[in-house]
Steps between C-alpha positions, in 0.01 A plus 500: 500500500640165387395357813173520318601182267687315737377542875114512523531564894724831469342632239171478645638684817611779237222516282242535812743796634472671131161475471440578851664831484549561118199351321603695147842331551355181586272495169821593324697249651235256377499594165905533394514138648215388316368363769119307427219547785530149601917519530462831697216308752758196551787741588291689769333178647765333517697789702143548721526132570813491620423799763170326638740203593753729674303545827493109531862486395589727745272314771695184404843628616347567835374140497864393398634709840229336724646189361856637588407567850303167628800307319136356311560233197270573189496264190217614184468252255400658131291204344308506116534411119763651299418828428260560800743811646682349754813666377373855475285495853874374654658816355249704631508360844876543536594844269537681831606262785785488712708224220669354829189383608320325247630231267331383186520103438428409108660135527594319197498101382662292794826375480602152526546575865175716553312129304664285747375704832244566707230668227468808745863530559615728252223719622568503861842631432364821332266532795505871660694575843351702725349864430559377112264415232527256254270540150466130287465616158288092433643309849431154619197517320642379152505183584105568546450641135746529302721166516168268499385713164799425342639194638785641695439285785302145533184427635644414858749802524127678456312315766769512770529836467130581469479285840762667617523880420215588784693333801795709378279815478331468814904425675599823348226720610499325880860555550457900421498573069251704354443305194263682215426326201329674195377372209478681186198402266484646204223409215616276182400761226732753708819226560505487129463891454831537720668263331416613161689841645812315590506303157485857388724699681887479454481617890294217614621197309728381737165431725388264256630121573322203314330414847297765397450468161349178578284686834188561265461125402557388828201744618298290640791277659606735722155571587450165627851504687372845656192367596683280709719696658312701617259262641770300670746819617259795579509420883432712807862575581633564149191609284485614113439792484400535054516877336326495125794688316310591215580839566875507623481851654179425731668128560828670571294750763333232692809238526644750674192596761481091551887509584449780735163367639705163607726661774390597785630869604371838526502680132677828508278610229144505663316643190607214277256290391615168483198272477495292228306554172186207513551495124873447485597293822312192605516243740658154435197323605284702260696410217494137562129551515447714155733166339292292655178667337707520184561179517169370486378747269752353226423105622132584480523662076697193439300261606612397813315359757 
């Protein structure tokens, strides 16, 4: 049972077997481990979570053959803060997929060459062929949030591509793409909880870069720059679709039902409920309008007129 220190996921597969079958063994189990309530919980949610998104995961390979078949292009952008589970919904989405058929693009700083082309360039050559898919762990969007925040691009490289990025959206979808794009919002108070864990955890380190170190001062930055975006980008051929990720298991859950719910094909899995949760996924337009309330409610305790 050393699986029970270092791999929550089978342990929680062996643990609900034992005390399935073999409750005295199970309460034995517990105890030589020294196991607390609260460790014992996390094992066996952990492991039930993982099953409840098997279904989905298994509908999602039959989405990826429908693909295959109709020769159809699919690009999903993952969009948020640091921290806001893009990573962990991607490795969800793709654990059981057919690997030649899917690609995952995590781009890094552009070259000298990249600086000196077309902005959209380097993009377009990681852009999926047909019956592919191609996930953007952060995409073209950077230049929307990130590089303004911290000066990684000037004021005009912002505008042109803010009065750009919508003409080459609305291109891509006419000529055939699917294009999803997903933004992951997660609260301030939990940002700092999840980084707090990676500050902590020899495992997680790496994760931590000085962009985000600086993320929680820069809060309300990054608000403003997502205001924005949103505003100017959520359009009727390539919408936002936001998930609050408070929760990464029930954000996890319903990325995938909004991946699924954006092709157009006959589920093999009829039974599978894949409408969105009202409390997790929202509309683009919706979240430009709770900013915009937000917006006034902070101009109106300050003073503002």
């Amino acid at each position: 049972m050393s699986t029970l220190i270092n791999d929550d996921l089978t342990a929680g597969k062996e643990m609900a077997e034992i005390a399935d079958s073999q409750p005295r063994c199970f309460d034995e189990l517990v105890n030589r481990h020294g196991l607390s309530d609260e460790k014992v919980k996390k094992i066996l949610t952990s492991y039930l979570q993982e099953q409840e998104l098997k279904p989905f995961q298994a509908e999602l390979i039959n989405l990826q053959q429908h693909l295959e078949e109709t020769g159809q292009r699919m690009i999903i952008l993952f969009e948020g803060r640091d921290a806001a589970g893009k990573g962990g919904t991607i490795r969800r989405v793709t654990r059981y997929m057919n690997e030649k058929h899917y690609r995952i693009i995590a781009l890094g700083k552009p070259t000298e060459e990249q600086r000196s082309q077309w902005f959209f360039q380097k993009y377009v050559s990681q852009f999926p062929h047909g019956g592919e898919i191609a996930m953007f762990d952060r995409s073209w969007y950077n230049r929307a949030m990130v590089e303004p925040v911290f000066g990684f691009c000037s004021d005009e490289e912002y505008k042109n591509f803010m009065k750009g990025v919508v003409g080459f959206e609305k291109d891509l979808v006419r000529q055939g793409t699917i294009l999803v794009k997903i933004y992951f919002s997660v609260t301030k108070d939990m940002q700092k909880k999840r980084f707090d864990r990676r500050q902590d955890d020899p495992l997680r380190q790496w994760k931590l870069s000085e962009v985000d170190v600086q993320a929680q001062d820069r809060w309300d930055d990054f608000d403003k720059v997502k205001y924005e975006m949103l505003r100017r980008t959520h359009t009727a051929s390539a919408p936002w679709t936001v998930i609050r990720s408070t929760n990464k298991h029930l954000a996890r859950l319903n990325a995938i039902r909004v991946i699924l719910n954006a092709v157009d094909y006959d589920k093999v899995n009829q039974d599978l409920d894949c409408v969105p949760d009202d409390d997790v996924v929202i509309s683009g337009a919706r979240e430009i309008e709770l900013m915009q309330y937000s917006r006034m409610r902070n101009k109106k305790k300050s003073g503002g007129q």
